[in-house]
LUMZA-140305 format. One record per residue (C-alpha): x, y, z; residue in one letter. Coordinates in steps of 0.001 Angstrom, whole numbers, plus 500000, padded with zeros to 6 digits. Example, Ala and Ser with C-alpha at 12.3 -4.5 7.8 and 13.67 -1.06 7.14 Angstrom:
2
     c1     c2     c3 rest
 512300 495500 507800    a
 513670 498940 507140    s
// end
This chain:
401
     c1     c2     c3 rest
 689338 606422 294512    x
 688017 607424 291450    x
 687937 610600 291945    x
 691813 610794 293005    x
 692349 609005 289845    x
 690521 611793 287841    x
 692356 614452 289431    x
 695408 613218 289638    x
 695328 613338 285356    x
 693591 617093 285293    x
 695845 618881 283477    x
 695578 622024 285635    x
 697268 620430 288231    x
 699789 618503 286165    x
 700513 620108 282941    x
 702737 623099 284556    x
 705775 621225 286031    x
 706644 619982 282127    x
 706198 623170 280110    x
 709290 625262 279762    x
 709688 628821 279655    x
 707598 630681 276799    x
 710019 630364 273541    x
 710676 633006 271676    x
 710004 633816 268427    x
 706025 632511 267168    x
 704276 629927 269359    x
 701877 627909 267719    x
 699569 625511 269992    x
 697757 622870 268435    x
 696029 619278 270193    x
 693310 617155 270030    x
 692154 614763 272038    x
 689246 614731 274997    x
 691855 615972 277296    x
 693407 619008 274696    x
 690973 621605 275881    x
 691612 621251 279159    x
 695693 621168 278301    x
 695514 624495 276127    x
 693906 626408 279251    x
 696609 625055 281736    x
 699328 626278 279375    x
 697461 629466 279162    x
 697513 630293 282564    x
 700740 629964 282367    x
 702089 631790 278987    x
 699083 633762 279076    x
 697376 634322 275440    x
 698970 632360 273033    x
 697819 631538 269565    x
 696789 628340 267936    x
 693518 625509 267910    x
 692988 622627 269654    x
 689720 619750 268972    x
 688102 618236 271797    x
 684885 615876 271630    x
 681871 618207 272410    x
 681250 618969 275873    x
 684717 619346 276385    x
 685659 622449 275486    x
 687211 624602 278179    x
 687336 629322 278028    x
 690851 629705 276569    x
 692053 633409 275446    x
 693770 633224 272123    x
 693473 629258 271563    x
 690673 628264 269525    x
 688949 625521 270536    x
 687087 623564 268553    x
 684242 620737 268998    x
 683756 617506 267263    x
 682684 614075 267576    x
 684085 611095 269229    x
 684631 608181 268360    x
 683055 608151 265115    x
 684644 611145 263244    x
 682827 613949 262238    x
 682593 617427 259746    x
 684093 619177 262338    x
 686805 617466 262892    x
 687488 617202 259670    x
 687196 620484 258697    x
 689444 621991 261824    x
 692523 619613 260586    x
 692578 621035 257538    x
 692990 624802 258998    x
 694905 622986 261677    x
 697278 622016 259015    x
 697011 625377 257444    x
 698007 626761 260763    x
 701638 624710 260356    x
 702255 626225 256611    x
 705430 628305 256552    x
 706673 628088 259989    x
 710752 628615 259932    x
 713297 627174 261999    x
 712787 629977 264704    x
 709354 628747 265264    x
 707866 626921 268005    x
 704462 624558 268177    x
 703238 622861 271062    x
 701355 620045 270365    x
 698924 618845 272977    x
 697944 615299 272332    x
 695505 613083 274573    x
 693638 610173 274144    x
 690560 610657 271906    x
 692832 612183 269060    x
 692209 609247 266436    x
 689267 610090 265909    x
 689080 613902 266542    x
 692163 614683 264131    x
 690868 613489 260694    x
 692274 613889 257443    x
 691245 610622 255113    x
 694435 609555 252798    x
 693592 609202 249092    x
 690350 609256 247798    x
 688701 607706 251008    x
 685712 610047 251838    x
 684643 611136 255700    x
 681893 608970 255018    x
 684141 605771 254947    x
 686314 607090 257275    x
 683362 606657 259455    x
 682409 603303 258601    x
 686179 602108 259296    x
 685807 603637 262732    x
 682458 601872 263645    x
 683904 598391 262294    x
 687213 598973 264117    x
 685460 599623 267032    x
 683445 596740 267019    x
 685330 594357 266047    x
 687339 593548 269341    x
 691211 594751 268016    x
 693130 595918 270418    x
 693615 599969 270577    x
 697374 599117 269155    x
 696160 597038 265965    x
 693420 600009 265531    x
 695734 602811 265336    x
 698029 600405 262771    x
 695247 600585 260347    x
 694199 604141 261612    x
 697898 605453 260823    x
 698060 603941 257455    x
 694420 605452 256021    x
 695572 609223 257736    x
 697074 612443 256375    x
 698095 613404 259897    x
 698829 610001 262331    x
 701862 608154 262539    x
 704193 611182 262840    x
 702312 613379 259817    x
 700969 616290 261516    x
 704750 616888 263178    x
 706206 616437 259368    x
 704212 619277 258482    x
 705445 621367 261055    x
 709315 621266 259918    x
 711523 622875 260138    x
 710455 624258 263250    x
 710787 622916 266420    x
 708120 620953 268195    x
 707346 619924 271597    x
 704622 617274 272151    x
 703335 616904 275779    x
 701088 613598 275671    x
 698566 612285 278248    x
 698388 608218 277771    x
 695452 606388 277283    x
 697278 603330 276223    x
 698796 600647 277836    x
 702349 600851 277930    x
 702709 604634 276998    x
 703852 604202 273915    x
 703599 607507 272532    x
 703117 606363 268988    x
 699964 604714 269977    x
 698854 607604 271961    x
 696017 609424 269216    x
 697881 607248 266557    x
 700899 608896 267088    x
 700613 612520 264694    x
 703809 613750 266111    x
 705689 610393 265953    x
 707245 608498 263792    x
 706057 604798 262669    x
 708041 602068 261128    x
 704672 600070 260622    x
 704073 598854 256991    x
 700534 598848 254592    x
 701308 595038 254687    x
 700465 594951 258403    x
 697548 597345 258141    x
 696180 594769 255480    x
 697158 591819 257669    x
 695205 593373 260863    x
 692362 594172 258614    x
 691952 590287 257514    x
 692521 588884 260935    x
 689329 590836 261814    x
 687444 590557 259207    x
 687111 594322 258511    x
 684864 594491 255603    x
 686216 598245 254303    x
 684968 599955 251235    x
 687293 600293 247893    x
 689094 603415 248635    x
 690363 602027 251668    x
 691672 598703 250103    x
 693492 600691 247540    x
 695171 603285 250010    x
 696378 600161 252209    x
 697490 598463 248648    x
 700163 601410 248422    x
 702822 603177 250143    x
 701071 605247 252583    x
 702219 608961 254120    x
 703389 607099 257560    x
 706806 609269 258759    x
 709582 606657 259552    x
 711320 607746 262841    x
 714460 608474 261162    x
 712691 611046 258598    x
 715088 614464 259491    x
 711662 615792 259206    x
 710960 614685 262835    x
 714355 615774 264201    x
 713173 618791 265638    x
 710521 616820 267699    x
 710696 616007 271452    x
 707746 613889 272452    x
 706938 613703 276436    x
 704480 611721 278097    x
 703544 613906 281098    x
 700660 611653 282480    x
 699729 608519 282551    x
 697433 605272 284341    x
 700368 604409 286756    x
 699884 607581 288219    x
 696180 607564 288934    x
 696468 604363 289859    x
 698929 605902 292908    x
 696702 608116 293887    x
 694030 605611 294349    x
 696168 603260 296244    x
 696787 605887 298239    x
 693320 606808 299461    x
 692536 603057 300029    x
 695670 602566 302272    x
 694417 605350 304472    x
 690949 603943 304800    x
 692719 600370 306132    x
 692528 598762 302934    x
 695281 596088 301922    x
 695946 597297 297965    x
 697138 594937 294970    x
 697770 596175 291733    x
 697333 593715 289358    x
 698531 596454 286362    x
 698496 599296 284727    x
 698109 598308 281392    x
 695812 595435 280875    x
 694523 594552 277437    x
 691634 591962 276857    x
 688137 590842 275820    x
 686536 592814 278849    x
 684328 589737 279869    x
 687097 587429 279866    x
 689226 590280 281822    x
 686499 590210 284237    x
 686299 586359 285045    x
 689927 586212 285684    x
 689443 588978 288208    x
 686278 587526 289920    x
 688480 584846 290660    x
 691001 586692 292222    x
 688447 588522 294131    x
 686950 585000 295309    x
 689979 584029 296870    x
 691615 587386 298425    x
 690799 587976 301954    x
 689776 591686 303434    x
 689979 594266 303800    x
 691631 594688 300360    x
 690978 595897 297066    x
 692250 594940 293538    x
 693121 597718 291510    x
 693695 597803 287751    x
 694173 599638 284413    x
 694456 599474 280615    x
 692246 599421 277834    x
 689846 596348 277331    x
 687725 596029 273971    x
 684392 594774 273125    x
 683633 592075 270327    x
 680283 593259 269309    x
 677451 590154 269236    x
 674348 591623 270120    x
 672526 595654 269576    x
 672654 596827 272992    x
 674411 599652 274310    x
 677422 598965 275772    x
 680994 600028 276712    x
 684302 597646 278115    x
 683939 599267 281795    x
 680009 598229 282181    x
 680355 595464 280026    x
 683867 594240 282723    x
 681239 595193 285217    x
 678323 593522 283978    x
 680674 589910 283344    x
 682212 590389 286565    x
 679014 590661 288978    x
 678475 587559 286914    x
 680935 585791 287652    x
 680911 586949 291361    x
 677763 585245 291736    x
 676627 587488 294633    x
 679824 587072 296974    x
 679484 588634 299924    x
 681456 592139 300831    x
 682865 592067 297294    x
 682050 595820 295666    x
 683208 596819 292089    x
 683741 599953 290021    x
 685063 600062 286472    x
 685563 603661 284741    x
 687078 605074 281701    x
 688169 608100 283108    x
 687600 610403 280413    x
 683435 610299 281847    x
 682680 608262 278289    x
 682655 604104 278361    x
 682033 603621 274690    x
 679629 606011 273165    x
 677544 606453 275910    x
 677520 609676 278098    x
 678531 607191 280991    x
 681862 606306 282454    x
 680844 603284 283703    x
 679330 601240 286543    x
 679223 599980 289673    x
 678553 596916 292130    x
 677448 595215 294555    x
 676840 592316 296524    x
 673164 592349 295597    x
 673253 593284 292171    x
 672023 590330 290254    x
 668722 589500 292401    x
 668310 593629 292281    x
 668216 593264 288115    x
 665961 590224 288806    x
 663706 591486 290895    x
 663180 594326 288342    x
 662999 591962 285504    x
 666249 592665 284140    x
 668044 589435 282782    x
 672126 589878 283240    x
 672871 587282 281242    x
 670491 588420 278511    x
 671959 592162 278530    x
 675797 590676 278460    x
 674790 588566 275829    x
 673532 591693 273913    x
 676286 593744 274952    x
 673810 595876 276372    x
 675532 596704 279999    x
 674588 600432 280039    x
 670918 599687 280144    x
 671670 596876 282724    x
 673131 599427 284808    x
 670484 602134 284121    x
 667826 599453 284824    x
 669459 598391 288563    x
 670768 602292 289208    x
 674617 600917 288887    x
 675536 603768 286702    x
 678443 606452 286985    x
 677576 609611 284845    x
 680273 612019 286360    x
 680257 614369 283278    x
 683053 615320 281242    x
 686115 614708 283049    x
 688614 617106 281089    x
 691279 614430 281230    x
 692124 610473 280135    x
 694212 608039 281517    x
 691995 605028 280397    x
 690094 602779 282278    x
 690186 602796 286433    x
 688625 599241 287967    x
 688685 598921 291751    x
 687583 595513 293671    x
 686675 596196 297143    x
 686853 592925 299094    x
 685737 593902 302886    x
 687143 592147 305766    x
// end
């Protein structure tokens, strides 16, 4: 199921059906994002060479012709990144109303496409990232602040484009498919304030350094939606959970399984997501399974190394207590569950006198947010590699009959 869920989101086999004919006149491609390799080689094959440069987190970098792509880290910015969104930006200089760019945006772009506003140094911007991600936000609250310390998110990069026109083809990694939210939004507008930025960094307790506090105390570069500078933009989002989540129901169905979806866009503290579906695993009868989606979030507590799909899968085999014939996986499925070179995990019935028996404490390694070495420890781990694509997290609850 996960794999159908994977390929249903590879943009070689959906990308195709939403491109239009070549333009004519210059084409400019540009992306980022862990899926904007992969996207810049599907419209290749078929416009053939075509200028432009796209950044992907490294490993993900895909043969294009005339596309550069380029590699940098994820989800902690990086040099690289930086560096490529300047010349990325240098790209969009002088374009006229003739002109075309294709933007290719995918989850993974907040980070990749980085261009600090003010005097806030790639150094900070780091820092932000690490505190945003540990602090348990949701991904919409994130990009919020994101947006408002950016040169390019929340409808920039596209500003810099004008006058020429723009089409943005968008794979969602967010629930609901907002494409503002989707990489922070660089080719859409945002009516979101500094005052909320500043009001989502004290309900966290973000502790940011100076040149971040005075960027947020001022008007920021944030594109309204109504700016004419965005009126030659059309924004599409091609891909998205729902759709993998299809294409797993429909692999269970044909192997006799009962399927509930319980959504597409669940948000949460991943342990607390996970006792809520425990229970609902307790009391189904089989053969079914429980599928979901979304993004869930981590409030860091302890130093281990973790990620919301081991971490949901950690809490849940938990709160399963060993039930019998109940079987878990939880995914991201861009092949990366937090930092860690693993998508996620799976379980099983057995999982908790496994650790045990190996000396593994579960409630010690949840408590230290350390799931990925839980999971290494009992051989629960999913390493599929990159993935090329993301659609965000894929959980499946196989209750047998």
């Amino acid at each position: 199921m996960f794999d159908a869920a994977v390929e249903a989101a590879d943009p070689m086999r959906s990308l195709s059906r939403f491109l239009p004919e070549k333009p004519a006149g210059r084409v400019v491609v540009i992306g980022a994002g862990k899926a904007s390799a992969r996207m810049a080689e599907a419209v290749e094959a078929e416009w053939g060479r075509c200028e432009g440069l796209v950044i992907t987190r490294y490993g993900y970098a895909r043969p294009c012709e005339g596309i550069e792509i380029v590699e940098a880290a994820h989800p902690v910015p990086d040099e690289a990144g930086a560096q490529a969104t300047v010349r990325m930006l240098e790209l969009l200089e002088g374009l006229g109303e003739g002109d075309t760019v294709l933007a290719l945006i995918s989850g993974g772009a907040s980070a990749l496409l980085t261009a600090p506003a003010g005097d806030i140094t790639l150094k900070e911007k780091q820092a932000v990232n690490a505190a945003l991600l540990a602090s348990g936000a949701p991904i919409s609250k994130m990009n919020v602040v994101r947006k408002h310390l950016s040169r390019v998110k929340g409808g920039q990069l596209a500003a810099a484009a004008f006058p020429a026109r723009m089409l943005a083809l968008m794979i969602s990694d967010v629930p609901g498919d907002d494409p503002a939210m989707i990489g922070s939004g660089p080719t859409v507008g945002d009516a979101s304030t500094p005052e909320e930025a500043r009001a989502i960094v004290e309900k966290w307790n973000l502790d940011l350094p100076a040149s971040v506090t005075s960027v947020l105390a001022d008007e920021t570069g944030v594109i309204p939606p109504d700016d004419v500078r965005l009126s030659h933009v059309r924004n599409v989002v091609y891909a998205a959970p729902s759709q993998s989540l299809a294409a797993a129901e429909k692999i269970a169905r044909a192997h006799g399984y009962s399927v509930e979806i319980l959504g597409a866009a669940i948000e949460g503290e991943a342990r607390d997501v996970a006792a809520n579906h425990a229970a609902l695993a307790r009391a189904a009868k089989g053969p079914r399974i429980l599928l979901s989606g979304g993004e869930l979030t981590v409030t860091r507590r302890g130093d281990g190394i973790g990620g919301p799909n081991a971490e949901y899968a950690l809490a849940l085999a938990i709160a399963l207590r060993g039930a019998q014939g109940v079987h878990a996986l939880a995914c991201d499925t861009d092949g990366v569950d937090g930092a860690a070179e693993v998508a996620g995990a799976v379980i099983w019935p057995k999982t908790l006198s496994d650790a045990l028996a190996k000396g593994v404490d579960p409630l010690e390694a949840l408590a230290r947010n350390d799931a990925h070495n839980f999971f290494g420890a009992v051989g629960g781990q999913v390493v599929p590699g990159p993935t090329l694509t993301n659609v965000n997290d894929f959980r499946a609850i196989l209750i047998a009959g």
